[in-house]
LUMFIVO-768702 format. One line per 10 residues: their letters; for each residue x, y, z of C-alpha. Coordinates in Angstrom, 3 decimals, decimal comma. Layout:
N
A = X:Y:Z ~ ...
END
This chain:
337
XXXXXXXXXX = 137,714:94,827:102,364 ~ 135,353:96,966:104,645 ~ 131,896:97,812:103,107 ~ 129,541:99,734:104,165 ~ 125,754:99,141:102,629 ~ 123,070:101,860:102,623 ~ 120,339:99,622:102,672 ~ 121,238:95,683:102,934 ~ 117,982:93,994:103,375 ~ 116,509:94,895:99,750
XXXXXXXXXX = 116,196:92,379:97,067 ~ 119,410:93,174:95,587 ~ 121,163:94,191:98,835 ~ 120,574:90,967:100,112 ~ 122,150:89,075:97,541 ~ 125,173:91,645:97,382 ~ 125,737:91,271:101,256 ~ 125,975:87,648:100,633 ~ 128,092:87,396:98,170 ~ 130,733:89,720:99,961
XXXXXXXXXX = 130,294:87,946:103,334 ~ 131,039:84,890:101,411 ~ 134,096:85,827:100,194 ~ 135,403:87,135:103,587 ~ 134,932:90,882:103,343 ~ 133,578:92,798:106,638 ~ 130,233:93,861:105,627 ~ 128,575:96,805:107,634 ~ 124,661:97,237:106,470 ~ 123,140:100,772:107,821
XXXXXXXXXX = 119,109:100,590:107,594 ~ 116,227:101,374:110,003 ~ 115,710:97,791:110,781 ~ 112,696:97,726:110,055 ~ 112,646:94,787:107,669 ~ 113,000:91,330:107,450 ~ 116,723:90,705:107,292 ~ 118,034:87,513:105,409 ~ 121,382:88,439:105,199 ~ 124,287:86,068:106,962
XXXXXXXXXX = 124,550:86,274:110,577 ~ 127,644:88,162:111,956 ~ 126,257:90,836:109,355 ~ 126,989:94,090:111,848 ~ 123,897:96,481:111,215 ~ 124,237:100,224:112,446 ~ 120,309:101,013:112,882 ~ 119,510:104,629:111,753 ~ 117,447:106,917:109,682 ~ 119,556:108,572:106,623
XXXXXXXXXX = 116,790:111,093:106,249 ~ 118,102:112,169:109,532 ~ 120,958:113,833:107,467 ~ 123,144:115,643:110,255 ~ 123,054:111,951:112,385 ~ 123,730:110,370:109,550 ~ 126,498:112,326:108,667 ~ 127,814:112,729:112,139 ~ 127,634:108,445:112,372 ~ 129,836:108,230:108,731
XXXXXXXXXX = 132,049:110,434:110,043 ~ 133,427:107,881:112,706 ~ 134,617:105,138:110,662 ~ 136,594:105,206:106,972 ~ 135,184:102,786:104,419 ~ 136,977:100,654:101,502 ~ 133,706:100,813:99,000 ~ 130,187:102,252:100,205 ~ 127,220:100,565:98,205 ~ 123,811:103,244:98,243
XXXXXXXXXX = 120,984:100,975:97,753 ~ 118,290:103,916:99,127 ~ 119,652:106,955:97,560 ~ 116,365:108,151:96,148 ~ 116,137:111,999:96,359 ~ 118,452:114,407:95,197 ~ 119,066:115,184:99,093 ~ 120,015:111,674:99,930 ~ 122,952:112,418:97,085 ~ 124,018:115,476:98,689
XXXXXXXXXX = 124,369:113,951:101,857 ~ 125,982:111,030:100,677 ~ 128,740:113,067:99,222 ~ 129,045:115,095:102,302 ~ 129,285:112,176:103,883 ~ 131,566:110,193:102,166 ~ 134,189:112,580:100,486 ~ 137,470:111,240:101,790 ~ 135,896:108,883:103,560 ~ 136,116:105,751:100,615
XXXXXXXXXX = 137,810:104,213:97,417 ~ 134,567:103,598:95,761 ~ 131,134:104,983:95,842 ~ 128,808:102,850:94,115 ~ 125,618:104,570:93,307 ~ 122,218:102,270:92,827 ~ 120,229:104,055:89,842 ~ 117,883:103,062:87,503 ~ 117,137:102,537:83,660 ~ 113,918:104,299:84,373
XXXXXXXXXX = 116,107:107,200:84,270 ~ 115,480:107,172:80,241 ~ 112,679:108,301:78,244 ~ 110,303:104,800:77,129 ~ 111,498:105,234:74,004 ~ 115,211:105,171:73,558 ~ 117,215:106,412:70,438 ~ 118,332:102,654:70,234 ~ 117,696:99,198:70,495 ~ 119,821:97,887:72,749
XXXXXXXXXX = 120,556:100,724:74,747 ~ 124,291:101,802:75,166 ~ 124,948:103,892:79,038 ~ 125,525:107,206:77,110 ~ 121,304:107,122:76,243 ~ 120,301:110,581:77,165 ~ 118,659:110,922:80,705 ~ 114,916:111,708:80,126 ~ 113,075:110,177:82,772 ~ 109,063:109,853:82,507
XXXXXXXXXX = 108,095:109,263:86,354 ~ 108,918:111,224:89,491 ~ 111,743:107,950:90,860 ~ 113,314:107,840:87,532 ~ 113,717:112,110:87,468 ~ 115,090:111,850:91,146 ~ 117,650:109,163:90,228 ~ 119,012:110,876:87,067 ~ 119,513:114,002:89,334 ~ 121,330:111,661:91,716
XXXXXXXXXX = 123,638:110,374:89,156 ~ 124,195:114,079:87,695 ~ 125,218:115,132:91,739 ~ 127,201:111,855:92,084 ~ 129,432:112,296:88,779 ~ 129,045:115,721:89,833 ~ 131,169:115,414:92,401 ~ 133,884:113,226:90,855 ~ 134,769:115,939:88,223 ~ 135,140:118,060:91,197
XXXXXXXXXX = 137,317:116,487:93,530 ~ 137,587:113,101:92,307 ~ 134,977:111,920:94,387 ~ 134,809:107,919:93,561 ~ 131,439:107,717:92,088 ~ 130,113:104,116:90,252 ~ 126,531:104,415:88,717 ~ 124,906:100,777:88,179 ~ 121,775:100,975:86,344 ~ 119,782:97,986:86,956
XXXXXXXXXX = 116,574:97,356:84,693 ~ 113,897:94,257:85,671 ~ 115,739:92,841:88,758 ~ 113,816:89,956:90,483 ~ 114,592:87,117:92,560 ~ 113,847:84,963:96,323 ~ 112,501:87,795:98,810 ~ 110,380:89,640:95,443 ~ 107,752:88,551:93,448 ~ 107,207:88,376:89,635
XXXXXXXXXX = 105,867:91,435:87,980 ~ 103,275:91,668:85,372 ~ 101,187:93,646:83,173 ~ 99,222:95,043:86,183 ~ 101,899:94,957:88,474 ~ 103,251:92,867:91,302 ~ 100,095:91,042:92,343 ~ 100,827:87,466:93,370 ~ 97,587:86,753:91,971 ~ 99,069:86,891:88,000
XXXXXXXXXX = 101,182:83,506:89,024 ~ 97,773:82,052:91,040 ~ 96,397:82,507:87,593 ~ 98,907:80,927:85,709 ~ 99,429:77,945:87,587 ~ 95,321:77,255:87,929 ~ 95,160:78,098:83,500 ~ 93,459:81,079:84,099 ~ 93,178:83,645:81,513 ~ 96,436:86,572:81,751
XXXXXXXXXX = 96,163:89,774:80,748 ~ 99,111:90,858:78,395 ~ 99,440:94,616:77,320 ~ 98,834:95,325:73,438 ~ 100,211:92,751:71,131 ~ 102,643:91,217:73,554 ~ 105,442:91,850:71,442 ~ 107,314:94,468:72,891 ~ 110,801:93,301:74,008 ~ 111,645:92,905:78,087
XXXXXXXXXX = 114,877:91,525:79,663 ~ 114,665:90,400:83,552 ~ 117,926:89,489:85,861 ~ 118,514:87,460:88,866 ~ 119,256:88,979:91,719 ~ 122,472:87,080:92,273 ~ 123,529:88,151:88,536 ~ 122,744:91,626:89,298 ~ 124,664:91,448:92,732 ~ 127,453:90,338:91,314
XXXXXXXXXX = 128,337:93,836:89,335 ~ 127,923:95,594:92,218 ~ 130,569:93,564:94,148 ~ 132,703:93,774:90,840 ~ 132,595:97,597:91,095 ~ 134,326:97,447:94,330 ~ 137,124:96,054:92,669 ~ 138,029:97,824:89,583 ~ 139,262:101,282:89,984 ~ 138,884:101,853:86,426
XXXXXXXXXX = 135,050:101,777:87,307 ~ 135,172:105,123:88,956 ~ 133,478:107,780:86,923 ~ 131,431:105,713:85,081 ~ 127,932:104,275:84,414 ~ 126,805:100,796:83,782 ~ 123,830:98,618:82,491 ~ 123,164:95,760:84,889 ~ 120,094:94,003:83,154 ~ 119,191:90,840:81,491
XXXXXXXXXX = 120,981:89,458:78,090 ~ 117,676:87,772:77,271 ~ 115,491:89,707:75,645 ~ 111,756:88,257:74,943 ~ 108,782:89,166:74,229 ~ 105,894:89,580:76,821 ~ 104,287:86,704:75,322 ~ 107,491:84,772:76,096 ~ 107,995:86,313:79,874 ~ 104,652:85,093:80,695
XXXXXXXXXX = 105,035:81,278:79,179 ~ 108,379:81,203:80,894 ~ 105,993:82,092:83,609 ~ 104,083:78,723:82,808 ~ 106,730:76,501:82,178 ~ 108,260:77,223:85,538 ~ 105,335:76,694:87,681 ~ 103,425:73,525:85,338 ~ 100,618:76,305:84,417 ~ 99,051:77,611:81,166
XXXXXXXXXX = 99,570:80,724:79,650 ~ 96,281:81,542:78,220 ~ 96,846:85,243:77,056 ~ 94,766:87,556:76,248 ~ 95,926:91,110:74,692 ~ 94,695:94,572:75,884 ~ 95,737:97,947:74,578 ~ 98,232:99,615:76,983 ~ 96,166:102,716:77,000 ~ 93,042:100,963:78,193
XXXXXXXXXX = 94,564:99,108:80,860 ~ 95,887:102,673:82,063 ~ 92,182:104,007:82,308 ~ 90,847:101,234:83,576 ~ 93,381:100,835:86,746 ~ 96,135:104,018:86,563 ~ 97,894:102,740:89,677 ~ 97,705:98,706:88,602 ~ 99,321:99,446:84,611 ~ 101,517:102,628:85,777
XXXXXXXXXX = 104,403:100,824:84,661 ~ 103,003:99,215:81,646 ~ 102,108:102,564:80,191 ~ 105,482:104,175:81,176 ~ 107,757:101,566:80,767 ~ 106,555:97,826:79,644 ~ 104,572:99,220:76,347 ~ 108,550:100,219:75,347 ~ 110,967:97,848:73,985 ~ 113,315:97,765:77,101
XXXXXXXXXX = 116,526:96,249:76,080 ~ 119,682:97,126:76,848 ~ 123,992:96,570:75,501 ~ 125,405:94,949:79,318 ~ 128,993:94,693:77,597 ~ 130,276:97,821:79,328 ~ 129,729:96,069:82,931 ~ 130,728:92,521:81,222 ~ 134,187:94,229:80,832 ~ 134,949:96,143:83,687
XXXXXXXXXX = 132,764:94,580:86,632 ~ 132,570:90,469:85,937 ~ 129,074:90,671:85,086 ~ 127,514:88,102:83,694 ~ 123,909:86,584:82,795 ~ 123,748:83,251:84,246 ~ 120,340:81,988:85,410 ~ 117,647:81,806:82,728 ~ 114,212:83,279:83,359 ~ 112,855:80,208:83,626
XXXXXXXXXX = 115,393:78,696:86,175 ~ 115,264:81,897:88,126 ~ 111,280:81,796:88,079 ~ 111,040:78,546:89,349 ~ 113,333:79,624:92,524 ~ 111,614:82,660:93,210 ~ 108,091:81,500:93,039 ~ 109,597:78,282:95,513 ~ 110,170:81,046:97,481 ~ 107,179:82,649:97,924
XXXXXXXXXX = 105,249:79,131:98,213 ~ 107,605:78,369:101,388 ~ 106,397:81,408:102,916 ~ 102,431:81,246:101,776 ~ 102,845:84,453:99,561 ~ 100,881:83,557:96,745 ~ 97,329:85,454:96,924 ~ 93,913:83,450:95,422 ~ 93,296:85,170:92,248 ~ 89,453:84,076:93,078
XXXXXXXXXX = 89,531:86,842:95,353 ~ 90,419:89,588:93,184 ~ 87,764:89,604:90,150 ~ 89,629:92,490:88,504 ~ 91,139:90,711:85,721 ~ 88,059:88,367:84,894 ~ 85,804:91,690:84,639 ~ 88,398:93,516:81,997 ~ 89,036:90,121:80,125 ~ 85,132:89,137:79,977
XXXXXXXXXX = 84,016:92,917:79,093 ~ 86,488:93,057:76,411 ~ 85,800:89,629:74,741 ~ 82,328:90,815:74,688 ~ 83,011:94,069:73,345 ~ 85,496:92,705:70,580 ~ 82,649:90,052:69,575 ~ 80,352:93,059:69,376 ~ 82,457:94,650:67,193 ~ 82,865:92,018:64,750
XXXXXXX = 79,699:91,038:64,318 ~ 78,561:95,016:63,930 ~ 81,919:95,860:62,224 ~ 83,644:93,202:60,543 ~ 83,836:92,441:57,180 ~ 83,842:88,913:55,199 ~ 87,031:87,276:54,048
END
């Protein structure tokens, strides 16, 4: 098969390009080259700028594809050239969205692919326009549209996300028994997947034709609680998880760009029903957190991208100021048993 990849040397993209290279298919990746590429060699990259949209159009126009994957379709303009581009051109178009493209609190609990599309931020309002243009298109003139919806995708080349956000420092913390900040109780419910899990689906949607048309979950089957994420945390890397809980809403005043996605998505129970893609694309949920943590944070030891949580005195100053408030209150406050 001969795939082209809009993207290629993303954290997902990576792992897709591998697995197809693997099992022989001619894998094209078109990026700016601008980042670090792990991907097999042999990997043919054409270098360009999609923004660019006439060149880009004009440079699709030269070569017919089997399946096109868009990892960097972002803007409803990057959809409208991607159609323009492709129409005729492919067998499958396989769209990379988003579950941020629901509201943070869904009608249910686990989320089925037919959730309404009422996205909080700016990316997850882009992407549902995106997948509107893209499925768009297909009632039109059947153009071959796949929508994957990953949720909490993470993996070797990313790092580990956390209440305030993708700071190495969180696992620095961890691993020296540090106290962790963990929004309100810690009881909402999260669900992370590998990166080769999540690939995986992607490659599967190639494959099916009954795929075209429709929308997917791609996310974790293990749903825990944020208490649990963060002592999978521990027990991967021998640390502690010492946790202390801060309301979501303080955390957001306190640092609005550090807990953006705390308050608009991690505050919400984010779970959601994966037997859609289990059927139709081979997915399947195979590394546990805890596995999968231990490999990515190898990772980013081998490459000395863990930061010294002694030089970032952010968390210490919330967690000290609010132990000393909450012991204010009680003593002013509180009442006898």
């Amino acid at each position: 098969m001969r795939v082209l990849i809009l993207g290629g040397t993303g954290l997902i993209s990576t792992s897709i390009t591998r697995q197809l290279v693997a099992r022989g298919d001619q894998v094209t990746l078109f990026n700016r080259g601008q980042r670090e590429s792990r991907v097999p060699d042999g990997v043919e990259t054409i270098t360009g700028d999609r923004k660019d949209y006439a060149a880009f159009e004009e440079r699709m126009a030269r070569t017919d594809w089997d399946g096109v994957i868009d990892m960097i379709g972002f803007v409803p303009a990057d959809a409208e050239s991607a159609i323009r581009a492709f129409r005729g051109r492919t067998t499958r178009f396989v769209f990379c969205s988003t579950v941020c493209v629901y509201n943070g609190r869904m009608t249910t609990t686990p989320a089925t692919d037919d959730e309404p599309l009422d996205a909080i931020s700016d990316y997850g309002k882009n992407k549902a326009i995106c997948e509107n243009l893209c499925m768009a298109a297909h009632r039109e003139d059947g153009f071959p549209a796949v929508v994957i919806r990953p949720s909490h995708t993470y993996g070797e080349g990313g790092a580990i996300i956390h209440s305030l956000g993708w700071t190495s420092t969180f696992l620095d913390r961890v691993r020296k028994g540090k106290k962790v900040i963990v929004h309100g109780d810690g009881k909402t419910l999260w669900a992370s997947c590998h990166i080769d899990d999540v690939a995986r689906a992607f490659v599967g949607a190639l494959d099916n034709p009954a795929a075209v048309g429709q929308s997917y979950h791609v996310t974790g089957d293990n749903a825990q609680t944020w208490d649990e994420y963060v002592e999978g945390v521990a027990e991967a890397i021998g640390g502690k998880a010492d946790i202390v809980h801060i309301p979501t809403d303080l955390l957001a005043a306190l640092s609005p760009k550090r807990a953006n996605f705390t308050q608009i998505e991690f505050q919400y129970n984010r779970v959601f029903d994966n037997a859609k893609a289990k059927r139709d694309l081979g997915f399947a949920y195979t590394i546990p957190w805890v596995e999968g943590v231990r490999r990515t944070v190898a990772w980013l030891d081998s490459r000395g991208k863990i930061d010294n949580s002694d030089d970032d005195p952010f968390d210490d100053r919330v967690i000290a100021m609010w132990e000393k408030m909450g012991a204010q209150m009680v003593a002013n406050c509180g009442e006898e048993a």
